[in-house]
DOROMI-943382 format. One record per residue (C-alpha): x, y, z; residue number from 1. Coordinates in nm, 3 decimals. Layout:
<rs>
<r east="X" north="Y" up="Z" i="NUM"/>
...
</rs>
This chain:
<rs>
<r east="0.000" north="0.000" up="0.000" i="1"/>
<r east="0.130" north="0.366" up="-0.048" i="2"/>
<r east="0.192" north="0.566" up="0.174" i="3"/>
<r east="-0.119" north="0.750" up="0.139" i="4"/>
<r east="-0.458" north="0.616" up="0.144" i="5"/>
<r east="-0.644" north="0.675" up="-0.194" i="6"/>
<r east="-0.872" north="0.964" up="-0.199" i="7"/>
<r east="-1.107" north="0.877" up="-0.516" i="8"/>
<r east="-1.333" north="1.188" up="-0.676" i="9"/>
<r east="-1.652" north="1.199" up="-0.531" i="10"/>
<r east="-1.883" north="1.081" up="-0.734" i="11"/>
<r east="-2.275" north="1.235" up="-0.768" i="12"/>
<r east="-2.588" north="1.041" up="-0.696" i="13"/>
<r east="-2.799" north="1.040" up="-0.986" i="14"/>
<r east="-3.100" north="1.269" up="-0.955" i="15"/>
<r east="-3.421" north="1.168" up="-0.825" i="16"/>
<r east="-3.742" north="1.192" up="-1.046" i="17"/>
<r east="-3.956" north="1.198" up="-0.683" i="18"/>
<r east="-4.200" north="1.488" up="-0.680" i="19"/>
<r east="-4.169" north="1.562" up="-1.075" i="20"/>
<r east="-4.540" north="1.524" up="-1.109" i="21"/>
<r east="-4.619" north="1.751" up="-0.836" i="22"/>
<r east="-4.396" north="1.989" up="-0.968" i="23"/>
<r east="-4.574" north="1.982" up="-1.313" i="24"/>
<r east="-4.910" north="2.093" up="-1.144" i="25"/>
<r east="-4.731" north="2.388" up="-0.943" i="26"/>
<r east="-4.553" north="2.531" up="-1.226" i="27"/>
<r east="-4.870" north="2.553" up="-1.472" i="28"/>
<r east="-4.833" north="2.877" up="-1.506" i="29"/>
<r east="-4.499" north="2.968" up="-1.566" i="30"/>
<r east="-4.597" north="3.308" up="-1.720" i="31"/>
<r east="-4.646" north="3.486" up="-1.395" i="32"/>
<r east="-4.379" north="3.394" up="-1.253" i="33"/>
<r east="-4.065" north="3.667" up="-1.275" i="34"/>
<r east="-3.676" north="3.587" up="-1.305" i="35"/>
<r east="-3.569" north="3.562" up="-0.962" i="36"/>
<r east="-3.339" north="3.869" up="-0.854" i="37"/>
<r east="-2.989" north="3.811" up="-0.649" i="38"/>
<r east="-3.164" north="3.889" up="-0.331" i="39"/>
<r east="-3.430" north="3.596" up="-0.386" i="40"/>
<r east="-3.123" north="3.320" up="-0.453" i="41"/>
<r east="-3.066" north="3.096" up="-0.179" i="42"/>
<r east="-2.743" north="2.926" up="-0.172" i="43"/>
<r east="-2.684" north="2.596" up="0.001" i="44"/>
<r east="-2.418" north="2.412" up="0.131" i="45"/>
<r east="-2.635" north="2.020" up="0.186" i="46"/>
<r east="-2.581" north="1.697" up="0.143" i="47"/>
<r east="-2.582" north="1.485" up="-0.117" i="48"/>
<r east="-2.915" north="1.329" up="-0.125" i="49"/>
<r east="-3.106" north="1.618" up="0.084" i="50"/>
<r east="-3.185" north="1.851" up="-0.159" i="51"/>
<r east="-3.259" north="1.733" up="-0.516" i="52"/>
<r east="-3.258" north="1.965" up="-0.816" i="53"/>
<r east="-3.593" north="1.943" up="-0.941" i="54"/>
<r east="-3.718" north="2.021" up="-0.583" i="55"/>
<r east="-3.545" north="2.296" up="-0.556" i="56"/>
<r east="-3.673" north="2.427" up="-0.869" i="57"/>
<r east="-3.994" north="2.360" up="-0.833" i="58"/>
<r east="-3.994" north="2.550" up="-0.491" i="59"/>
<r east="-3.820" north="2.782" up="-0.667" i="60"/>
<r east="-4.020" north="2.882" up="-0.929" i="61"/>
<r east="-4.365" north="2.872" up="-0.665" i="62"/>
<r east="-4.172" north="3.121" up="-0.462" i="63"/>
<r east="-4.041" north="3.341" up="-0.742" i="64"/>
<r east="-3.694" north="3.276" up="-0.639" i="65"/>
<r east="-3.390" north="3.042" up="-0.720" i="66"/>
<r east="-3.227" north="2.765" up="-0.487" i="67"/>
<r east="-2.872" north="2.653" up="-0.583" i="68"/>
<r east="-2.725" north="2.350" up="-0.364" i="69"/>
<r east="-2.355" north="2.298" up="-0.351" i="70"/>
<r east="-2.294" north="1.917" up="-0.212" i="71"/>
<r east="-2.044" north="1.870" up="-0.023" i="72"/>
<r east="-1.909" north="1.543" up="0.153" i="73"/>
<r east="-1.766" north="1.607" up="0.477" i="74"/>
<r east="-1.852" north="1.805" up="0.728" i="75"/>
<r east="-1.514" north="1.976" up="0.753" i="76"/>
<r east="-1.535" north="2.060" up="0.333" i="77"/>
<r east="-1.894" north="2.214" up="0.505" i="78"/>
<r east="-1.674" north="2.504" up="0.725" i="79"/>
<r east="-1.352" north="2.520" up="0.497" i="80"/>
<r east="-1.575" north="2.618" up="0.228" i="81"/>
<r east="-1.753" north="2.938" up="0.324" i="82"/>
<r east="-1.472" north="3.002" up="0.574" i="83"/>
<r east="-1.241" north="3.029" up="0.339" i="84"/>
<r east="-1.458" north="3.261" up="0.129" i="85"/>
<r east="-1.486" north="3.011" up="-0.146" i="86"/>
<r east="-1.837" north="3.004" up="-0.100" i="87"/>
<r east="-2.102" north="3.221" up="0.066" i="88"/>
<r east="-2.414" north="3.065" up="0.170" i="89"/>
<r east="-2.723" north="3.145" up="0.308" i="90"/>
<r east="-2.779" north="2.797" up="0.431" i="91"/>
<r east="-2.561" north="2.488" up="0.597" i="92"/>
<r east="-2.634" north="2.156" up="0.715" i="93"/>
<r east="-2.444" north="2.070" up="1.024" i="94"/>
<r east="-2.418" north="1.811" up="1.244" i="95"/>
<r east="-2.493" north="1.953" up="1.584" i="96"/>
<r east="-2.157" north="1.912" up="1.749" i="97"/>
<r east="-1.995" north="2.127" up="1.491" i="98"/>
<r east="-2.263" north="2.394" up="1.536" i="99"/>
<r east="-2.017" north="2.564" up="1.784" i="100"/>
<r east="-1.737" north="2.587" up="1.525" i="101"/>
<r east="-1.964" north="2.721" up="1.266" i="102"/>
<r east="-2.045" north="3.020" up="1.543" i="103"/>
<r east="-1.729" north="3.067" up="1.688" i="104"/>
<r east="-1.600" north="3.140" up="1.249" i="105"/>
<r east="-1.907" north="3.383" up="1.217" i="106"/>
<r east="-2.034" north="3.145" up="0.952" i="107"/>
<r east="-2.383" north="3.105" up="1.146" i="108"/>
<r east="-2.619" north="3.348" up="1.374" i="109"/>
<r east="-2.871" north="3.314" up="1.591" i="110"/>
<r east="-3.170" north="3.079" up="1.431" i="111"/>
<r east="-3.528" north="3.261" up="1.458" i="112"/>
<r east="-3.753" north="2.975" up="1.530" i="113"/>
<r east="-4.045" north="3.202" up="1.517" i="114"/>
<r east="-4.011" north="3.187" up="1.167" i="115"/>
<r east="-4.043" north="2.816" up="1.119" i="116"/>
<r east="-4.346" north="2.725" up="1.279" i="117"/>
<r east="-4.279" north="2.378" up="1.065" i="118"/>
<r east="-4.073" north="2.279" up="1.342" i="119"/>
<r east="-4.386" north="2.158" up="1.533" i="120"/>
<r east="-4.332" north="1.855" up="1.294" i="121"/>
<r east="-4.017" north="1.725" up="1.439" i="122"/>
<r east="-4.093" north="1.422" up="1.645" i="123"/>
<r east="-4.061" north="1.488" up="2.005" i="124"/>
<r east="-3.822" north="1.158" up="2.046" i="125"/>
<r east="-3.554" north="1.395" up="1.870" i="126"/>
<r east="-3.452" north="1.621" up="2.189" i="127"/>
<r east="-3.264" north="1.889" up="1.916" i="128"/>
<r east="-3.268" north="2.192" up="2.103" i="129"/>
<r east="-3.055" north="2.028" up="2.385" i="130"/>
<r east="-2.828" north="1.984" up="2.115" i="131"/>
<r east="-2.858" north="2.266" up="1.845" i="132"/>
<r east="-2.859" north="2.557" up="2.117" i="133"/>
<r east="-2.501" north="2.758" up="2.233" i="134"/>
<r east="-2.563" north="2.963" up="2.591" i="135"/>
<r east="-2.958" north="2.895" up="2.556" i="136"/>
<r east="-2.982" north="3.028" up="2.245" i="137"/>
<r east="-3.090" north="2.795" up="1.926" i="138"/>
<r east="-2.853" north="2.839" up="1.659" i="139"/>
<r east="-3.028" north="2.591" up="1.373" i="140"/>
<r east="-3.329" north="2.347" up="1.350" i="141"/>
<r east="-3.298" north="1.966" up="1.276" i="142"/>
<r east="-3.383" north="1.863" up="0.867" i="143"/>
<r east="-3.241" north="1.512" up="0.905" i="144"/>
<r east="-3.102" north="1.252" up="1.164" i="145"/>
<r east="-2.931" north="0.902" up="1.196" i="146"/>
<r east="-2.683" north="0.659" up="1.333" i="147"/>
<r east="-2.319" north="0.621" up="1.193" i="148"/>
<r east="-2.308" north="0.241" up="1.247" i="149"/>
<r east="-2.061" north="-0.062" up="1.126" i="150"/>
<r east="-2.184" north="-0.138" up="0.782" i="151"/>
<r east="-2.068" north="-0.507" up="0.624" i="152"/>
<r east="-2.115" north="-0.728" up="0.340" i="153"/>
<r east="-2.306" north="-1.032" up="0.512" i="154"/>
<r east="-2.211" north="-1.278" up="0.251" i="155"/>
<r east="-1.868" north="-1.200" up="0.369" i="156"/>
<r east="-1.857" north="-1.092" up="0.742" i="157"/>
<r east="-2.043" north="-1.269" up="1.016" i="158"/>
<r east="-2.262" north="-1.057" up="1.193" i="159"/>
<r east="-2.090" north="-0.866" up="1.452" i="160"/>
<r east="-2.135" north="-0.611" up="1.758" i="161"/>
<r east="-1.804" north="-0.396" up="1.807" i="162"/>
<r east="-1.599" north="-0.134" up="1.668" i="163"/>
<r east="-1.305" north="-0.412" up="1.732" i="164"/>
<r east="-1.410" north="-0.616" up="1.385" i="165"/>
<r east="-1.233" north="-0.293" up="1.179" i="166"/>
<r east="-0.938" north="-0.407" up="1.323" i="167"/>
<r east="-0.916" north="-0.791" up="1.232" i="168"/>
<r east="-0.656" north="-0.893" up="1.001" i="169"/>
<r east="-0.946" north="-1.139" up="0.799" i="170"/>
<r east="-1.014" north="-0.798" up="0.667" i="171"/>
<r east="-0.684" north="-0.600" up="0.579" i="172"/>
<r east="-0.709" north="-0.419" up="0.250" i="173"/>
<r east="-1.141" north="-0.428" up="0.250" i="174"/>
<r east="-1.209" north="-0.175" up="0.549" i="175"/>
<r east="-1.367" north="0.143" up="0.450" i="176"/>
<r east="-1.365" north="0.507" up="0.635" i="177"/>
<r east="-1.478" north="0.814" up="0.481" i="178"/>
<r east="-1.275" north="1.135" up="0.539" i="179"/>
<r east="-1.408" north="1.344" up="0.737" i="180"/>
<r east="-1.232" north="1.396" up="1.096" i="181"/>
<r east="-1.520" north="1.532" up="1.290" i="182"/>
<r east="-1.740" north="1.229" up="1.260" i="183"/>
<r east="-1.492" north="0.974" up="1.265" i="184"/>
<r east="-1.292" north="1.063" up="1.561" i="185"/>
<r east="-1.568" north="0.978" up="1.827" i="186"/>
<r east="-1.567" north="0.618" up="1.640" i="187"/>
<r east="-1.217" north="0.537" up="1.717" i="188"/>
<r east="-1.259" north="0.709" up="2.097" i="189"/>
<r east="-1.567" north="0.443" up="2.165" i="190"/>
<r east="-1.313" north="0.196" up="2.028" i="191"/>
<r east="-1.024" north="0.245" up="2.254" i="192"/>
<r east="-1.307" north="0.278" up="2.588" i="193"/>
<r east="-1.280" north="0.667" up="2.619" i="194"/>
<r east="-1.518" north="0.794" up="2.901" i="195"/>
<r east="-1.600" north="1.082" up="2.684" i="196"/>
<r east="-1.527" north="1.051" up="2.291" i="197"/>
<r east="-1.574" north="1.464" up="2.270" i="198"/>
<r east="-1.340" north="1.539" up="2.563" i="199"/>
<r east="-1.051" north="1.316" up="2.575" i="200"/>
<r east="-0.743" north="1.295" up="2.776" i="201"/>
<r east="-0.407" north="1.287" up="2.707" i="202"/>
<r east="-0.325" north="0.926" up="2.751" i="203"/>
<r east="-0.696" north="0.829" up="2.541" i="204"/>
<r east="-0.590" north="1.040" up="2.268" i="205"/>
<r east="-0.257" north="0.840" up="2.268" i="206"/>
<r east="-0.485" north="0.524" up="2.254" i="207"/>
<r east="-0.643" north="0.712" up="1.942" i="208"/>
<r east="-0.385" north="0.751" up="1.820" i="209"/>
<r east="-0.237" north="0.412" up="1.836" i="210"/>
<r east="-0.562" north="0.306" up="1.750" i="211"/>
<r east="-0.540" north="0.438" up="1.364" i="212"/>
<r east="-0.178" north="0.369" up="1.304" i="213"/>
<r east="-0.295" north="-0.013" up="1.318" i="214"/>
<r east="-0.601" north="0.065" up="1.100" i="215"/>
<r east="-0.424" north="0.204" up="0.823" i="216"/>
<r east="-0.320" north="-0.121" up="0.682" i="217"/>
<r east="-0.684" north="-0.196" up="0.689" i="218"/>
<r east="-0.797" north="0.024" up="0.457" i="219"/>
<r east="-0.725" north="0.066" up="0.101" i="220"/>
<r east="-0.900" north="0.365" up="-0.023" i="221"/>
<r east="-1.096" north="0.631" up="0.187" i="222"/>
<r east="-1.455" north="0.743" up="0.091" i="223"/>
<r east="-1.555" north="1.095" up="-0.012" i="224"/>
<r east="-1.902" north="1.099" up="0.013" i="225"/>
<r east="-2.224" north="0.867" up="0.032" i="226"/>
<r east="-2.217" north="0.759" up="-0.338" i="227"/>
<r east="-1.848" north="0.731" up="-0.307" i="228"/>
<r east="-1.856" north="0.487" up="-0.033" i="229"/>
<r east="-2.178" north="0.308" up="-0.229" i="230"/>
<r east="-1.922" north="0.230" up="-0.509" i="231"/>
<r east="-1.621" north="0.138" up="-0.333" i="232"/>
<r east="-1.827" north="-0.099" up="-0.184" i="233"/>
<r east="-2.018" north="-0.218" up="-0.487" i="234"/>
<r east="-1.730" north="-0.274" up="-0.624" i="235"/>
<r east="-1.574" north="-0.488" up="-0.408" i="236"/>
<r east="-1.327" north="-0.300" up="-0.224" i="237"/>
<r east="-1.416" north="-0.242" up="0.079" i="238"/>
<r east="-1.652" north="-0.547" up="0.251" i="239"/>
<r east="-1.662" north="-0.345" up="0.606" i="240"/>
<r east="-1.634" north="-0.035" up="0.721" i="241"/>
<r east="-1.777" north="0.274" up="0.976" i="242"/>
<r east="-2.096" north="0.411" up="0.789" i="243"/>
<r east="-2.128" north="0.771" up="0.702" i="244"/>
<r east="-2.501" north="0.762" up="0.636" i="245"/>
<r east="-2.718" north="0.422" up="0.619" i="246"/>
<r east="-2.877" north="0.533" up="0.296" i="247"/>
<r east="-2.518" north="0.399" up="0.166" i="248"/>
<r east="-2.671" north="0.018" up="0.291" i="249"/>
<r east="-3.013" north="0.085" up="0.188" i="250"/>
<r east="-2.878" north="0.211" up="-0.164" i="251"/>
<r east="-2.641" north="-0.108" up="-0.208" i="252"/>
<r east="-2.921" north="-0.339" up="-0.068" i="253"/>
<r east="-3.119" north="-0.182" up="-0.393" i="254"/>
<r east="-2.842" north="-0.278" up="-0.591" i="255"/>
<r east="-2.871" north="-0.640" up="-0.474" i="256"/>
<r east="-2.601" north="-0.621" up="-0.241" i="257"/>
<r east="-2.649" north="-0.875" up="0.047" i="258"/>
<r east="-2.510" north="-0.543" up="0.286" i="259"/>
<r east="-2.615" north="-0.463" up="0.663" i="260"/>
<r east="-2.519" north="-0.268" up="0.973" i="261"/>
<r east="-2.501" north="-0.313" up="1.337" i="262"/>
<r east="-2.475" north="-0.083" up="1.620" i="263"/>
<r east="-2.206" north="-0.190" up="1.822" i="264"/>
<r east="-2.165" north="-0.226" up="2.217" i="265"/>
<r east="-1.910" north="0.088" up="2.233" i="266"/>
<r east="-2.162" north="0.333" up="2.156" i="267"/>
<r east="-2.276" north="0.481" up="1.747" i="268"/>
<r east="-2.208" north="0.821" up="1.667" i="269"/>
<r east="-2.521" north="0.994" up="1.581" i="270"/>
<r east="-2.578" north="1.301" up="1.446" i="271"/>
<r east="-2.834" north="1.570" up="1.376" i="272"/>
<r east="-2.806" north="1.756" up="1.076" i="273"/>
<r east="-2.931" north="2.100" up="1.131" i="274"/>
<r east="-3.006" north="2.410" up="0.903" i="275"/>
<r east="-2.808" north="2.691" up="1.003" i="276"/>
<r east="-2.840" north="3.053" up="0.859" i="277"/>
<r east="-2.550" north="3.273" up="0.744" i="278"/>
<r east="-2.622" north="3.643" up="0.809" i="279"/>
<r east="-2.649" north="3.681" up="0.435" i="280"/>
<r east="-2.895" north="3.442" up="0.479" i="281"/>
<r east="-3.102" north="3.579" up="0.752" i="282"/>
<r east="-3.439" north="3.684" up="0.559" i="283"/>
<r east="-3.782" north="3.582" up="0.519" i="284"/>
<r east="-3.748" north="3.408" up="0.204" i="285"/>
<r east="-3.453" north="3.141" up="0.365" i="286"/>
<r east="-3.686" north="3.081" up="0.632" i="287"/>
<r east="-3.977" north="3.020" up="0.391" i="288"/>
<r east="-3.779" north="2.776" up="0.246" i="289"/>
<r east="-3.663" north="2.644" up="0.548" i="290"/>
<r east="-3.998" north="2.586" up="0.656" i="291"/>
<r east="-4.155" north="2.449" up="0.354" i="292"/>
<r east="-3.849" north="2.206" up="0.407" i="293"/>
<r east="-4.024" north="2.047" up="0.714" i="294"/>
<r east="-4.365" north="2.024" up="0.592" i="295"/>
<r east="-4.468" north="1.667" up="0.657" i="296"/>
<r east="-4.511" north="1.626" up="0.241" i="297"/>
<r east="-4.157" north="1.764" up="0.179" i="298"/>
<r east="-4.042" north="1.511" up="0.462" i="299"/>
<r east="-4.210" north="1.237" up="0.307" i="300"/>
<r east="-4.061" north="1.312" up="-0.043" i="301"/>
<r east="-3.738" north="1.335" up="0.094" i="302"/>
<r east="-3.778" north="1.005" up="0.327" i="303"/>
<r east="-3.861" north="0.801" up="0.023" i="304"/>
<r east="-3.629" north="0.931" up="-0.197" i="305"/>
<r east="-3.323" north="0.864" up="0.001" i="306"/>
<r east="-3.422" north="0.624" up="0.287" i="307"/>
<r east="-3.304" north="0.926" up="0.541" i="308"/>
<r east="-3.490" north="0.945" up="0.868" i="309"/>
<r east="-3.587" north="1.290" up="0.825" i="310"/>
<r east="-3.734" north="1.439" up="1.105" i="311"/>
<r east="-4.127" north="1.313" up="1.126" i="312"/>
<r east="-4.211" north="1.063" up="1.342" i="313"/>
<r east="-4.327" north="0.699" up="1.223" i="314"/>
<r east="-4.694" north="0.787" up="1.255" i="315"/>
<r east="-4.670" north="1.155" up="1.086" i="316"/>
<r east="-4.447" north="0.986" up="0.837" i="317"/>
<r east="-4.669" north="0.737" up="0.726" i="318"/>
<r east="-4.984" north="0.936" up="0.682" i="319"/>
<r east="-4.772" north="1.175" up="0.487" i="320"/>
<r east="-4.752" north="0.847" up="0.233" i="321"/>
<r east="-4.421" north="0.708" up="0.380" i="322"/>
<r east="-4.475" north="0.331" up="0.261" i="323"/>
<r east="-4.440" north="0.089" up="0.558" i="324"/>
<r east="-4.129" north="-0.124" up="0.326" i="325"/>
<r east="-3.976" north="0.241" up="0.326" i="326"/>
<r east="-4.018" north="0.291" up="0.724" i="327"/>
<r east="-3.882" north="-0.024" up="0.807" i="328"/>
<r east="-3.530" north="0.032" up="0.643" i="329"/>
<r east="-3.521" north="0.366" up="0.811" i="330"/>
<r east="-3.488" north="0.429" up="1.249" i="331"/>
<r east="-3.824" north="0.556" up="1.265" i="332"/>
<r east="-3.969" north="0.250" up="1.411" i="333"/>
<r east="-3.638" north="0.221" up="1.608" i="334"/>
<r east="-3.701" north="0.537" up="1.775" i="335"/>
<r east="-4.007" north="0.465" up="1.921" i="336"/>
<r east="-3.825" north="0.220" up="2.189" i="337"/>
<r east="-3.662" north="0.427" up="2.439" i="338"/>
<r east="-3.356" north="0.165" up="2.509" i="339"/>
<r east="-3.269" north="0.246" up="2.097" i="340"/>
<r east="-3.148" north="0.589" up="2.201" i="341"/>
<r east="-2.933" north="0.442" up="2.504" i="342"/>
<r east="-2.718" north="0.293" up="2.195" i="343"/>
<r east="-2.665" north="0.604" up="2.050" i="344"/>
<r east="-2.394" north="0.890" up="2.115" i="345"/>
<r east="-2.509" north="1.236" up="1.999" i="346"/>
<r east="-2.229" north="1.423" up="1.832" i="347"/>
<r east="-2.109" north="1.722" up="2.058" i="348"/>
<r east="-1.863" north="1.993" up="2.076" i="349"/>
<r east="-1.520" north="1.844" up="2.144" i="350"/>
<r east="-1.250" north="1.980" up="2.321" i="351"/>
<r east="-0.963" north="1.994" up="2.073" i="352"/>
<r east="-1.075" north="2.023" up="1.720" i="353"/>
<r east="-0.760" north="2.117" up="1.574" i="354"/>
<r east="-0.564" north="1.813" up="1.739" i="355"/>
<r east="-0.771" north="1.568" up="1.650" i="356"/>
<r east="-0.704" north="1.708" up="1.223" i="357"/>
<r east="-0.343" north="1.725" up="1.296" i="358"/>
<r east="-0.404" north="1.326" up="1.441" i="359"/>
<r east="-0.629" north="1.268" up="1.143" i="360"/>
<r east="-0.440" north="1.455" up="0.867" i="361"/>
<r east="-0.121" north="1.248" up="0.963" i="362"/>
<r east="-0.312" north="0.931" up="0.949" i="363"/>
<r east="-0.437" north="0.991" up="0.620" i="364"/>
<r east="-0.040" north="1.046" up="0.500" i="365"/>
<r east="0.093" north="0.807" up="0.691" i="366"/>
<r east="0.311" north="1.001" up="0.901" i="367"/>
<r east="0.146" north="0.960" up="1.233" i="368"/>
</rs>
């Protein structure tokens, strides 16, 4: 193996036709509608699957305005990328324990829930302001959730309930991570026992440490993205690995791939991906679309399309015309059992962001 773990280009999903017949009856008459001016352009920085074009034009065109989504893959492309001025949008999806990043760069201000009166629609098993507030104060409201489990090819691996499976030598060469520092960190911390995978000490970053020196032989290449990691694994490359999103298994199972996930003993990272508003982004048509976004019909859409969780609960979900085959390959049912959540670790601010990408950066060229 080289030195440095491949880095293939991210590759797009192909998009969705969902919603194109609705979107037919809403734009029947096109000849009232103006050219949307600069100030009615939202720009956002999503996920691929969240936002697909023809919904955002179809929106777009019912609200007189324009909607432009730059996908990104990781969620530290998601700050480098406005931060750096590359990019300025009015809108970013974050994973709650990066929210305080996002403020503490200027990239995000305070979120007006007034304005999304939507939000009523979140189920109440998803306890997001705990998470998505800094000093009381809400700084973004929940569009999607899920777990980050260990994914695996079952005609290959037996089933299995610990981080510790990464790490057998059965599987050198066919491990898969995806690059993004943030959300993989807190894996390897539940691996090596931390008490706390967002504030570790000394001697359990060591362990960390330690911990991905011996995992580098495990892995040949190093996903970029959901449909990235869907065709390293469809491909054969990779038969096991940590899972970025579970619409990756959901969209190989679709492919006939015999591929399923577990949530191991240590703990699964879980995060909450939250819309957060730039101050260029802070106007009543960003929140209109923001709460159009969590209408339980734009939920369903999106729940089908992608196999996300979304935010609705299984009940909401289904009367929004959720189809039970679709609900069951999602964690809505999962929810509903309060010893689910006990599994789960909610990403949260850590206490050394910029050691653990020096830790993660050196991994990644193999000079840690």
């Amino acid at each position: 193996m080289s030195d440095s773990i491949a880095q293939p280009r991210l590759d797009r999903r192909s998009v969705l036709k969902a919603g194109a017949a609705g979107a037919a009856v809403a734009l029947a008459m096109p000849s009232i509608i103006r050219p949307a001016m600069a100030d009615d352009t939202i720009v956002l920085l999503t996920w691929e699957t969240y936002h697909d074009d023809p919904w955002l034009e179809e929106w777009g065109r019912a609200n007189n305005a324009k909607v432009q989504a730059i996908r990104i893959g990781s969620e530290d492309e998601l700050f480098q990328q406005p931060f750096s001025g590359a990019v300025h949008p009015d809108v970013m999806y974050i994973e709650t324990g990066s929210l305080a990043r996002f403020k503490a760069g200027g990239l995000i201000v305070d979120f007006d829930v007034s304005q999304v009166p939507n939000a009523k629609n979140i189920t109440p098993k998803l306890d997001w302001k705990k998470y998505a507030s800094i000093d009381g104060k809400v700084q973004a409201v929940p569009y999607n959730w899920g777990t980050q489990p260990l994914m695996y090819d079952a005609d290959v691996v037996k089933a299995t309930d610990s981080w510790s499976v990464l790490w057998d030598p059965a599987y050198e060469g066919k491990v898969n991570l995806f690059d993004d520092c943030s959300l993989t960190f807190p894996m390897i911390a539940l691996h090596v026992g931390a008490k706390d995978p967002f504030n570790l000490t000394d001697d359990e970053f060591k362990k960390c440490e330690d911990a991905l020196r011996s995992l580098r032989k495990q892995i040949r290449v190093i996903a970029r993205g959901f449909d990235d990691a869907s065709t390293i694994y469809a491909a054969g490359d990779a038969v096991i690995g940590y899972c970025q999103n579970v619409a990756v298994v959901t969209s190989l199972q679709q492919k006939g791939k015999n591929f399923k996930y577990s949530l191991p003993k240590e703990g699964t990272p879980t995060w909450i991906d939250c819309a957060g508003v730039s101050a260029k982004g802070n106007r009543p048509i960003v929140y209109k679309f923001l709460n159009d976004n969590l209408t339980p019909e734009w939920q369903s859409r999106f729940i089908t399309s992608s196999t996300n969780n979304g935010v609705l609960s299984a009940d909401v979900a289904r009367t929004a015309g959720v189809k039970d085959e679709t609900i069951k390959i999602t964690n809505l049912l999962d929810a509903e059992d309060p010893s689910f959540w006990e599994k789960l670790v909610v990403f949260q601010k850590n206490e050394d962001l910029d050691r653990r990408l020096q830790i993660w950066n050196d991994f990644k060229s193999g000079t840690l």
